[in-house]
N, C-alpha and C positions, 0 to 999 in steps of 0.2 A: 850707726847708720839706721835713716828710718828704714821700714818695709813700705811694700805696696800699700798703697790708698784705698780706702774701700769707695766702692760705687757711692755716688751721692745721688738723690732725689731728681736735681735738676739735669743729670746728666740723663736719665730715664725720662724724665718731662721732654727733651729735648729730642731722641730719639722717637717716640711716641709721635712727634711731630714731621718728624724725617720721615718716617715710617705711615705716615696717614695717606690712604689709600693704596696702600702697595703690597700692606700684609692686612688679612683679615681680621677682622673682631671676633675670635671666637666667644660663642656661647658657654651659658653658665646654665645648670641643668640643676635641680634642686630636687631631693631625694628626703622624701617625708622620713620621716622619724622610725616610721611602723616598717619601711623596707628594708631597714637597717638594725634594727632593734636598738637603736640608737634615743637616748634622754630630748635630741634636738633634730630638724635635721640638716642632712649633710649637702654642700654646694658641689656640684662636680664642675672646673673650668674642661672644658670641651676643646685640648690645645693640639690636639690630635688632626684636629679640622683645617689646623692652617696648612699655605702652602707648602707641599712636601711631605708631609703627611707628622710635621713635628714642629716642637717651636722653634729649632731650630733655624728657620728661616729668619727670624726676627734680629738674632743677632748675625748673620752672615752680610743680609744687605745692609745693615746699619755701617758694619765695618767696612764695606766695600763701596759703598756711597761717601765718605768722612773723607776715603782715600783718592789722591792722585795715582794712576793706575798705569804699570810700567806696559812696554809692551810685551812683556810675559803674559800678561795677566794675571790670573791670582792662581794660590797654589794651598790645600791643606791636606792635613791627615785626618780620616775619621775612621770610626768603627761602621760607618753608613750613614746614619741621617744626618750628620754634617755636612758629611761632604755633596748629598745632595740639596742642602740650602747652599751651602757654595756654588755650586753647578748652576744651580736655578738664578742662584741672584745675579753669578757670572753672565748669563746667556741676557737674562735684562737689560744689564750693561752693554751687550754684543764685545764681551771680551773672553779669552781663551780661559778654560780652569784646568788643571792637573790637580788629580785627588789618588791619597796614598791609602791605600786600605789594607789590613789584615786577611789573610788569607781565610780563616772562618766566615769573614762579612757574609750572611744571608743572600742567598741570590733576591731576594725580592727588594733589597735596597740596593742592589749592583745593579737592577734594572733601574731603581729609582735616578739614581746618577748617572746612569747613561741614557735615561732619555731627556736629559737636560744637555747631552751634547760633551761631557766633559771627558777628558784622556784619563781612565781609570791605570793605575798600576798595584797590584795586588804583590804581597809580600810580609812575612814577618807569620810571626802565630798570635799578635797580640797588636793592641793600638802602638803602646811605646815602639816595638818594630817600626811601623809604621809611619810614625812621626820624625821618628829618626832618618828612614830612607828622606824622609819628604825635605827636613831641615836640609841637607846633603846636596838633594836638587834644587831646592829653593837660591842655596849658593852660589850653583852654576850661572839661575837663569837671571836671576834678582827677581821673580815672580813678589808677587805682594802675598806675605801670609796671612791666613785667615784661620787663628787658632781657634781649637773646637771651643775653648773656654775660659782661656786664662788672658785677654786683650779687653781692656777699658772696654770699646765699642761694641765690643763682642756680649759681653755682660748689661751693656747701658740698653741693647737690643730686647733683652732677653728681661731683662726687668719691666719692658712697658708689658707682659704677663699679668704682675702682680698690679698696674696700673688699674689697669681694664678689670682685674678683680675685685680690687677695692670700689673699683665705682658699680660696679653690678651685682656688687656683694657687701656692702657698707659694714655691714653688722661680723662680720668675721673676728672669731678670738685667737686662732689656730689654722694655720696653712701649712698642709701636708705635700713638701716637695720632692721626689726621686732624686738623688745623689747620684753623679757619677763624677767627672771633674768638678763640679758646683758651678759650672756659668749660670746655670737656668734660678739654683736657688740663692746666689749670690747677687742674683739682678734680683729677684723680688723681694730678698733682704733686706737690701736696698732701698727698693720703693718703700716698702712698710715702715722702716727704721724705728721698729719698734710699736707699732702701733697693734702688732698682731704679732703671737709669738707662728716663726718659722720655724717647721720640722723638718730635718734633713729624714729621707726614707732610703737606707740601703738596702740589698741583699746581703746577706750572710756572707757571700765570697766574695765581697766588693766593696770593705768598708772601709773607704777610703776617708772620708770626715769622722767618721770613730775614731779613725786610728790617729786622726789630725788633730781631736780634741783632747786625746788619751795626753800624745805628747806634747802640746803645746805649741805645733808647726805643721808644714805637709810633711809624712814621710810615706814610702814608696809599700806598699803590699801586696799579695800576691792576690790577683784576680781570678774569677771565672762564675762557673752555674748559666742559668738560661738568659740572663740579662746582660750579658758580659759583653753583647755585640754594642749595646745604647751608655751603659755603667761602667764600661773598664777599664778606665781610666787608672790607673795605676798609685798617682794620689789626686789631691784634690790641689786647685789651683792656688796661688801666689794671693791673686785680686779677691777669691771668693771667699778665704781664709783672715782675711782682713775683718771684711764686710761680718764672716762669721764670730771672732771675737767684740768686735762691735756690738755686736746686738746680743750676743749670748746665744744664737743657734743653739737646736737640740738636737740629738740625733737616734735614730732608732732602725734595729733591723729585722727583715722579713726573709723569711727561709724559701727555697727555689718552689717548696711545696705551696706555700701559701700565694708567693704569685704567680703561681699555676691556677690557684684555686679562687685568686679576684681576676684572672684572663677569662674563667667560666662564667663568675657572676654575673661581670659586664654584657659579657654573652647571652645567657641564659633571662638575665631581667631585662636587659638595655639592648641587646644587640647593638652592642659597641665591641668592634675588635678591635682588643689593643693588643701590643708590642710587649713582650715581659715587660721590659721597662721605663713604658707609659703606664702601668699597671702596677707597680711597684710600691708607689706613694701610696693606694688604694688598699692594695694590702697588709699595708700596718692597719688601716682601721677592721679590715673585718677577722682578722687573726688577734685583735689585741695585742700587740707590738707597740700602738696607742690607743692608750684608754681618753677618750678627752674629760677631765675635770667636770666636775657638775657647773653647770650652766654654759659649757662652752659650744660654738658655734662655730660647728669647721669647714673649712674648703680644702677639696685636693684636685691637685692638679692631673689630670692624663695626660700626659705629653707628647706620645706617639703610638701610631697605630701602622707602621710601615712592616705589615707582617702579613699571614695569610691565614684562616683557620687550621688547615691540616698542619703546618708547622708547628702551629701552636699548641698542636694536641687538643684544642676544642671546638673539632669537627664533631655535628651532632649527628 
């Protein structure tokens, strides 16, 4: 039997287009060479900025727009920022969302999903809890699911990312992406197909494409550390797993300390607050977790910033 398909090009061209005026363009921010002590310098994509405060939003309406929508409405599980691009996209629509979250989820994305209006149910210690309550209800109601990462649409959303990077970044050899189930770097995979090597960026207690590339499949890991609310996903998806033998993905991990210590940087030089794991990709480069090759020219993505200073611990 074949496996899952990996995302194709036109499937991302084609969302991109669904998606024109409805998610924002974010920006690309370019970081000299001397601030970095970096040979080149470095692109940062600004993905923090879309709506909801993650990219998440890209792949939720994609999914929810493609679909005939029951009178449930739609229904997913997140660790938080999913579920409130669910919420968000849902309320666009003016249709109902139920979103299943883990009892850790941060309260500053339980306010994010509740103020887009959706039935929060809190449960489980971990996303998989989570997901599973939600599969459970989804049965009852026939709600339309909106998986955080492993659905075509989900992924083809999440790819017009590396779209919009390549056009405002041309010159890139290296795209440093955060790992958690891989929707986010199995869309820009995707887009790239090679054109740019993608780096998959775990935390140390969350290596879930490590451990997929170790054995040759997804298999299941034990999760946690300070990113575990955005990364913890338990393995890496079906679809992104494809897309990642495709292209040859790489993967590389960064310890709770080090994205501790790119939540300050950003801080401290950029005054950008991110989310541990919008932050995550950022800190393989300044821990060296990745070294980039001589003459290379790298982009990382931020991908979410739905957090608060003092959580973060980089209150000044």
């Amino acid at each position: 039997m074949s496996g899952p398909a990996p995302i194709e090009m036109q499937d991302i061209a084609a969302a991109a287009r669904r998606l024109a005026g409805q998610v924002r363009r974010t920006p690309v921010l370019e970081l000299a060479a001397s601030e970095l002590g970096t040979s080149q310098p470095v692109a940062l994509k600004l993905e923090f900025l879309q709506h909801t405060g993650s990219f998440k939003a890209r792949g939720a309406l994609n999914r929810i727009a493609l679909a005939t929508l029951p009178p449930a409405g739609v229904i997913a599980a997140s660790g938080g920022n999913h579920g409130a691009a669910v919420a968000w996209a849902a309320q666009r629509r003016g249709v109902r969302a139920e979103i299943f979250v883990p009892e850790p989820t941060p309260a500053a994305k339980l306010l994010r999903i509740n103020g887009y209006g959706a039935t929060v149910v809190r449960g489980g210690a971990a996303y998989a809890e989570a997901f599973a309550a939600c599969q459970a209800r989804q049965a009852e109601t026939g709600a339309l699911m909106v998986h955080a990462y492993d659905q075509a649409e989900v992924l083809a959303g999440q790819g017009t990312v590396g779209l919009e990077f390549e056009h405002d970044a041309p010159d890139l050899t290296h795209v440093l992406v955060a790992v958690g189930g891989g929707g986010l770097i199995g869309g820009i995979a995707g887009w790239y197909a090679g054109r740019a090597a993608v780096i998959g960026v775990e935390p140390h207690s969350c290596p879930t494409l490590n451990a997929a590339l170790a054995a040759g499949r997804p298999v299941p890991v034990e999760v946690g550390g300070i990113a575990a609310d955005s990364l913890g996903a338990r393995q890496v998806g079906g679809l992104m797993f494809a897309t990642a033998q495709r292209y040859g993905l790489g993967a590389v991990t960064a310890p709770d300390t080090a994205i501790r210590d790119a939540q300050r940087w950003l801080w401290d030089r950029l005054r950008i607050v991110a989310e541990p794991g919008g932050a995550t990709a950022f800190a393989a480069l300044l821990c060296g977790a990745f070294v980039p090759p001589e003459g290379a020219r790298v982009g990382v993505v931020l991908c979410g910033a739905n957090t608060n200073l003092a959580s973060s611990g980089i209150e000044p």
